[in-house]
mmCIF file of the C-alpha atoms, coordinates in Angstrom:
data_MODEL
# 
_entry.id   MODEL 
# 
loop_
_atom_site.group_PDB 
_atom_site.id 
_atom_site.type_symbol 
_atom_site.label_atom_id 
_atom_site.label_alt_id 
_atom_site.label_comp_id 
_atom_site.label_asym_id 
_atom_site.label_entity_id 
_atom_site.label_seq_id 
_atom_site.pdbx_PDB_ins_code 
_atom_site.Cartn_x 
_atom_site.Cartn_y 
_atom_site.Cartn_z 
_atom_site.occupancy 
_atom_site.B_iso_or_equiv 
_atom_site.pdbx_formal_charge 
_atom_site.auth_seq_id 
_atom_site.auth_comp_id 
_atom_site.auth_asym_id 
_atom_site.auth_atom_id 
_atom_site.pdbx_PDB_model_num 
ATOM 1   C CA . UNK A 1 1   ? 129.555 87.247  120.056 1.00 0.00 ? 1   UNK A CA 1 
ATOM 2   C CA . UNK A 1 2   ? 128.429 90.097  117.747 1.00 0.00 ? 2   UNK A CA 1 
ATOM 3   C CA . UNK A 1 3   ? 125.561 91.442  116.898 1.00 0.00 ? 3   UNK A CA 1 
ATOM 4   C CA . UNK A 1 4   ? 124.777 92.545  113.068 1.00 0.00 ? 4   UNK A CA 1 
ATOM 5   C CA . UNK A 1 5   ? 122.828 95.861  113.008 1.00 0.00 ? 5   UNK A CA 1 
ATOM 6   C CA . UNK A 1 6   ? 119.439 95.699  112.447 1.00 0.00 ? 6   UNK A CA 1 
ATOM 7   C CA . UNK A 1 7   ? 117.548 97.777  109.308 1.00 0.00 ? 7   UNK A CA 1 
ATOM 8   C CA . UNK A 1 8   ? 117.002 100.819 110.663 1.00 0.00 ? 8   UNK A CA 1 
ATOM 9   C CA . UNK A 1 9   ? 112.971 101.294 109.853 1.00 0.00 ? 9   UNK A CA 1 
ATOM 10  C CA . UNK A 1 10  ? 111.405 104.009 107.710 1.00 0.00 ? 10  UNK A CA 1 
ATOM 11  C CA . UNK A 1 11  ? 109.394 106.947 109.152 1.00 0.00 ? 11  UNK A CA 1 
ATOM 12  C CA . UNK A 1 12  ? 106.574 105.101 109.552 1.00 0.00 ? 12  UNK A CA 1 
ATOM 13  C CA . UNK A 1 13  ? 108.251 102.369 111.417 1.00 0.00 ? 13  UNK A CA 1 
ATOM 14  C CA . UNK A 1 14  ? 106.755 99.466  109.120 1.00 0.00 ? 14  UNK A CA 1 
ATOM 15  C CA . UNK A 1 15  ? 108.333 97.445  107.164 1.00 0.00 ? 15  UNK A CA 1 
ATOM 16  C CA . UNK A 1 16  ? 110.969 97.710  105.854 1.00 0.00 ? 16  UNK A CA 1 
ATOM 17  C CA . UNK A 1 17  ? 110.646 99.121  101.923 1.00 0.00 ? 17  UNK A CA 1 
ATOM 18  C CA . UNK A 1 18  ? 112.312 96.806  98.882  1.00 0.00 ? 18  UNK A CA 1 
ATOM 19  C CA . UNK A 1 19  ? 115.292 99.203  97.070  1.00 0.00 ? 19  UNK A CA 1 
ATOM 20  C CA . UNK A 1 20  ? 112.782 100.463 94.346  1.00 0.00 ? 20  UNK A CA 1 
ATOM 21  C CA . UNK A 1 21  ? 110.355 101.791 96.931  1.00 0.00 ? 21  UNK A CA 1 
ATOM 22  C CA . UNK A 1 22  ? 113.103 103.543 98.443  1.00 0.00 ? 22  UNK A CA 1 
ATOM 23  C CA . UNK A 1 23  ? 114.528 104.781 95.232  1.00 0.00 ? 23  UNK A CA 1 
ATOM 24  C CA . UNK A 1 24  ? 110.800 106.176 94.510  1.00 0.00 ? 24  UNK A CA 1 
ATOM 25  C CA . UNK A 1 25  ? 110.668 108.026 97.597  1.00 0.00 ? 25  UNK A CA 1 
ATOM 26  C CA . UNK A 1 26  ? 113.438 109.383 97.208  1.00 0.00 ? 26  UNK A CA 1 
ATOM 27  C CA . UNK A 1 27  ? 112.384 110.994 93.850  1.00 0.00 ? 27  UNK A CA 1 
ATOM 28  C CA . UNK A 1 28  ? 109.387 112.192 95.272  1.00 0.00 ? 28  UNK A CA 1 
ATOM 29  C CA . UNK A 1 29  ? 111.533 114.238 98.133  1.00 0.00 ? 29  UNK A CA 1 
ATOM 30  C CA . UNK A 1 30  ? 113.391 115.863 95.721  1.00 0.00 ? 30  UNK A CA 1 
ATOM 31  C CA . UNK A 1 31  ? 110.476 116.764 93.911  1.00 0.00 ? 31  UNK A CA 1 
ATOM 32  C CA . UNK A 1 32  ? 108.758 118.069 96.607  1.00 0.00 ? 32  UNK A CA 1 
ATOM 33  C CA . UNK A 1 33  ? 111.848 120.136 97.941  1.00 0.00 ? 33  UNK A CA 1 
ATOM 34  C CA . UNK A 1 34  ? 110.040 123.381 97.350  1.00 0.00 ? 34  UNK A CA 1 
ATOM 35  C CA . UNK A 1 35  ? 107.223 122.481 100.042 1.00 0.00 ? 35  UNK A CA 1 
ATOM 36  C CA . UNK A 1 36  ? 107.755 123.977 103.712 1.00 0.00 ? 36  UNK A CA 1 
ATOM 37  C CA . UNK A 1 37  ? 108.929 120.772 105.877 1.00 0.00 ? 37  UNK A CA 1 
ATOM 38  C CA . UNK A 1 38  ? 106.008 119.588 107.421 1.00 0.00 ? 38  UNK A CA 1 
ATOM 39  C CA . UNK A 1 39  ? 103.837 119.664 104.112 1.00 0.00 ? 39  UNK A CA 1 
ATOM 40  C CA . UNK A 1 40  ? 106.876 117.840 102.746 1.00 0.00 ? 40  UNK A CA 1 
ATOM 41  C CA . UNK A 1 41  ? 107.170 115.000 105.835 1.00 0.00 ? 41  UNK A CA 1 
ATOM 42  C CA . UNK A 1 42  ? 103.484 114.721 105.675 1.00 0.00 ? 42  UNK A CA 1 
ATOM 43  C CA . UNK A 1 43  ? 103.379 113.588 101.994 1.00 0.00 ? 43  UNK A CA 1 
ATOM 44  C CA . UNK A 1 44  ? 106.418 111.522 102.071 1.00 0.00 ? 44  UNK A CA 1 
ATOM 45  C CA . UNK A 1 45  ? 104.876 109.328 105.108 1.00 0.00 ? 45  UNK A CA 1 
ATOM 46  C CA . UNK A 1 46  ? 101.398 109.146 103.198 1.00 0.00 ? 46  UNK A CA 1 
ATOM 47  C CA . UNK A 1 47  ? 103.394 107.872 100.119 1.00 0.00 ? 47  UNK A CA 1 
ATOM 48  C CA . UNK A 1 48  ? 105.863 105.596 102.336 1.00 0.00 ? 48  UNK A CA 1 
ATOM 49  C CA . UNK A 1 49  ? 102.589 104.348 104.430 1.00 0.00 ? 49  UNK A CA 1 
ATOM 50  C CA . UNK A 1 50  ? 100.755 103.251 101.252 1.00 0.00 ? 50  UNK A CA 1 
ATOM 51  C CA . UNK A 1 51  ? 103.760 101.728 100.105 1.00 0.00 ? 51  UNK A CA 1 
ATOM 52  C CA . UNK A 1 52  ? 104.443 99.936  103.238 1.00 0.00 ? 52  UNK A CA 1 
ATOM 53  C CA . UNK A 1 53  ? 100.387 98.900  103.487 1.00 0.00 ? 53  UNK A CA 1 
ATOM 54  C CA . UNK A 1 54  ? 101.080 97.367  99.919  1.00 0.00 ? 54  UNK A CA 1 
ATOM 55  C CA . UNK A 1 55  ? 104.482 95.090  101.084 1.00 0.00 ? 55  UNK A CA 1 
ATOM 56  C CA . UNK A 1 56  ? 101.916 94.021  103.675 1.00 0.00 ? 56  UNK A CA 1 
ATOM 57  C CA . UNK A 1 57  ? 99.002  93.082  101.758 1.00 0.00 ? 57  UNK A CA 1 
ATOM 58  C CA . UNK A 1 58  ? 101.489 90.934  99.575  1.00 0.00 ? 58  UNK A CA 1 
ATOM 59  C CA . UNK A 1 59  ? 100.746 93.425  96.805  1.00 0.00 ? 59  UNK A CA 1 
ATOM 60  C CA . UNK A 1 60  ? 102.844 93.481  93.672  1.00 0.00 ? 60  UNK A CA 1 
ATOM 61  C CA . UNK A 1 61  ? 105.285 96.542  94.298  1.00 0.00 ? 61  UNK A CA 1 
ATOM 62  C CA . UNK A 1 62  ? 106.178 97.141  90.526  1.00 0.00 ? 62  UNK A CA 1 
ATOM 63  C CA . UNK A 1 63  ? 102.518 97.255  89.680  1.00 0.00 ? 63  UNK A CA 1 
ATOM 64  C CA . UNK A 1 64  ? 101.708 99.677  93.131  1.00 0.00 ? 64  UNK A CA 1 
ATOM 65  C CA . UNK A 1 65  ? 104.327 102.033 91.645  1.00 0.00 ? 65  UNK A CA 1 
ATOM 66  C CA . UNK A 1 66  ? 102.958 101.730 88.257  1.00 0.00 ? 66  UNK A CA 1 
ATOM 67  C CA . UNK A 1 67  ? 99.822  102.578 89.756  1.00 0.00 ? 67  UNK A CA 1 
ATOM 68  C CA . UNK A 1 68  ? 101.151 105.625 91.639  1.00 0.00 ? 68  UNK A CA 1 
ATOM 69  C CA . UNK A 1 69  ? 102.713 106.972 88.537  1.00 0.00 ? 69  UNK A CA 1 
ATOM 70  C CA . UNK A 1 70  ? 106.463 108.685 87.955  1.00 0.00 ? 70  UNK A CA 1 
ATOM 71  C CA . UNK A 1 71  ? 107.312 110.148 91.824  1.00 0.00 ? 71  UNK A CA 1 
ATOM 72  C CA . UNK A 1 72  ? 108.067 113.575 89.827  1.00 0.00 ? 72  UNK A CA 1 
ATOM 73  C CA . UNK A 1 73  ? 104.263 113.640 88.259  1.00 0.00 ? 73  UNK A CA 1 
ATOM 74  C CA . UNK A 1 74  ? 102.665 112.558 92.169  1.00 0.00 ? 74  UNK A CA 1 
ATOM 75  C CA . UNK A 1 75  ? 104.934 115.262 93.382  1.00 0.00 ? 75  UNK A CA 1 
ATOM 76  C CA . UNK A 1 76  ? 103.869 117.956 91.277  1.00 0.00 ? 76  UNK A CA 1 
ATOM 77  C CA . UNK A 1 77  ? 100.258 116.803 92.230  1.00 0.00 ? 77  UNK A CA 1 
ATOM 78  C CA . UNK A 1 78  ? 101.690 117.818 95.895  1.00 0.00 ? 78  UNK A CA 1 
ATOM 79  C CA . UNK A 1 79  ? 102.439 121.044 94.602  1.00 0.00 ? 79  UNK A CA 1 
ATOM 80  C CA . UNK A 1 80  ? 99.102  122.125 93.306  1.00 0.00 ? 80  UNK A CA 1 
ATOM 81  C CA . UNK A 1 81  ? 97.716  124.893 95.341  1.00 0.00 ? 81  UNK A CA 1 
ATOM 82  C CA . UNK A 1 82  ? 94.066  125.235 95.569  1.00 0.00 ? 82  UNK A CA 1 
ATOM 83  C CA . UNK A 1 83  ? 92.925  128.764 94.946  1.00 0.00 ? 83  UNK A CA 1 
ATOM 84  C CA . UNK A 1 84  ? 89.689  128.809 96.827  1.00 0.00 ? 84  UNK A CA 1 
ATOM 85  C CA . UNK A 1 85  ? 91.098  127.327 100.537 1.00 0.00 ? 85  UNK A CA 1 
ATOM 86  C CA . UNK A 1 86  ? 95.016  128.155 99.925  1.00 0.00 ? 86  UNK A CA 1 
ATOM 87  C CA . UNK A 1 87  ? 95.957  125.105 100.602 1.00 0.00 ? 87  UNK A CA 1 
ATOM 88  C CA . UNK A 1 88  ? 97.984  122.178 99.362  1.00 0.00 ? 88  UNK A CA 1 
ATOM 89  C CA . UNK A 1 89  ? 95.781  119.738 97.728  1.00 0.00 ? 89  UNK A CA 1 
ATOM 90  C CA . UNK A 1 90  ? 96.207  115.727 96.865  1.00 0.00 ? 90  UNK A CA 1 
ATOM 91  C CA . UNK A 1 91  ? 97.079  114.713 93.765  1.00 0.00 ? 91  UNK A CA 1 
ATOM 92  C CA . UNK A 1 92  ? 94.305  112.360 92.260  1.00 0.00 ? 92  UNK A CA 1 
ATOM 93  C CA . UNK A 1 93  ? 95.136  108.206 92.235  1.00 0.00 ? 93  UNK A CA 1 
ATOM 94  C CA . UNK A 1 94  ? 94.221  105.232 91.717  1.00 0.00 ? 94  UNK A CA 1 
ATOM 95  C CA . UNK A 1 95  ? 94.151  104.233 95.112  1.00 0.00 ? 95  UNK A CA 1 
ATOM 96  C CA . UNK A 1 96  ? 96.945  105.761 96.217  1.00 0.00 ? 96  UNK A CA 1 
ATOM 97  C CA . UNK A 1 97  ? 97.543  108.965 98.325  1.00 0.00 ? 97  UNK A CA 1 
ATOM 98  C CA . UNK A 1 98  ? 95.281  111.645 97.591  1.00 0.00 ? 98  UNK A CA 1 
ATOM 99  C CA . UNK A 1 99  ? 92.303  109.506 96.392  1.00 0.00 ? 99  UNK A CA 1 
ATOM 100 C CA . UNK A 1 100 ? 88.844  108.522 98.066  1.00 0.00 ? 100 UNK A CA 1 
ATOM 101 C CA . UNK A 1 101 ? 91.087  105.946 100.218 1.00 0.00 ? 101 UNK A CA 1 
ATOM 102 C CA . UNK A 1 102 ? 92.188  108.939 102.535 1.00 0.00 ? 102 UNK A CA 1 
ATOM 103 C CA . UNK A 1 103 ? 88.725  109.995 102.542 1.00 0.00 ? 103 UNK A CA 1 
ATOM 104 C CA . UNK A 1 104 ? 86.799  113.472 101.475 1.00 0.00 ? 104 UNK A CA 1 
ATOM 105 C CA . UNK A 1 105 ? 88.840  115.260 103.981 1.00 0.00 ? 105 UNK A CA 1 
ATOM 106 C CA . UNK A 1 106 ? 92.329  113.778 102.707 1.00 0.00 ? 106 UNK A CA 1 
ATOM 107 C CA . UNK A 1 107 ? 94.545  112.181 105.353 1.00 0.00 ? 107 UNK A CA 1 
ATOM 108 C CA . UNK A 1 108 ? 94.052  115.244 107.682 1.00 0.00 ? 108 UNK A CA 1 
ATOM 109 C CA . UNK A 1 109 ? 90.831  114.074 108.702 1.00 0.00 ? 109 UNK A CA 1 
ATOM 110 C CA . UNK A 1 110 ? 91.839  110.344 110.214 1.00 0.00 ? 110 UNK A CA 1 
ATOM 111 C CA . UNK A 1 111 ? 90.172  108.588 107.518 1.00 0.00 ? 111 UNK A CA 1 
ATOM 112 C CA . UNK A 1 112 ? 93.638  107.354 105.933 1.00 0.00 ? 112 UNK A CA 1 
ATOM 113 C CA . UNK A 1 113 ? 94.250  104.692 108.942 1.00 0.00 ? 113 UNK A CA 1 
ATOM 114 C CA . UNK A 1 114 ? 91.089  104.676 110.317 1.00 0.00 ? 114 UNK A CA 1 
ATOM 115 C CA . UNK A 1 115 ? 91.896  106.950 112.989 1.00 0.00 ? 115 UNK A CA 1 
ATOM 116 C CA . UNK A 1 116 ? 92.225  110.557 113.886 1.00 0.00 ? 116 UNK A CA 1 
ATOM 117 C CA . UNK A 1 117 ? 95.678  111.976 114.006 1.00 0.00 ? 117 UNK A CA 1 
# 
């Protein structure tokens, strides 16, 4: 008997993501190329987990990427520096990564899965 391969799952080992989610994160990595690679990961797995918290809720996908915006505008959002802490900063959302769901601190301090990281 043989066995069919399983999905492989994403980076954040939850489900797994419908075509357009993938296709949307896939965007975002290229717009976020210029990032160092673990400023890059990090974003990519915040986007990815929100996406994959939505699939769970039973959200409507097409309206949680509406929501999000066109990956190349979040990604620029990635890519703003703040002057005063250099630092990358969140993009603002609805909601999404980068708004008062991660918390005041952003996702660095815990608040984005209710734990610390």
């Amino acid at each position: 008997m043989t066995r069919s391969p399983s999905p492989v799952p994403g980076p954040g080992s939850g489900p797994t993501l419908p075509h357009a989610a993938e296709q949307y994160l896939a965007e975002l990595a290229e717009t976020l190329d210029e990032l160092p690679p673990d400023p890059r990961q990090e974003a990519l797995a915040d986007v990815r987990a929100y996406l994959e918290d939505a699939v769970v809720d039973g959200r409507d996908l097409a309206a949680t990427l509406t929501e999000l915006g066109p990956a190349a505008q979040l990604g620029r959002g990635y890519l703003t520096v703040d002057p005063r802490s250099s630092t990358r900063t969140r993009p603002p959302g609805k909601g999404g990564p980068g708004s008062e769901r991660f918390g005041p601190g952003g996702p660095e301090s815990g608040a984005a899965h209710g734990g610390a990281r």
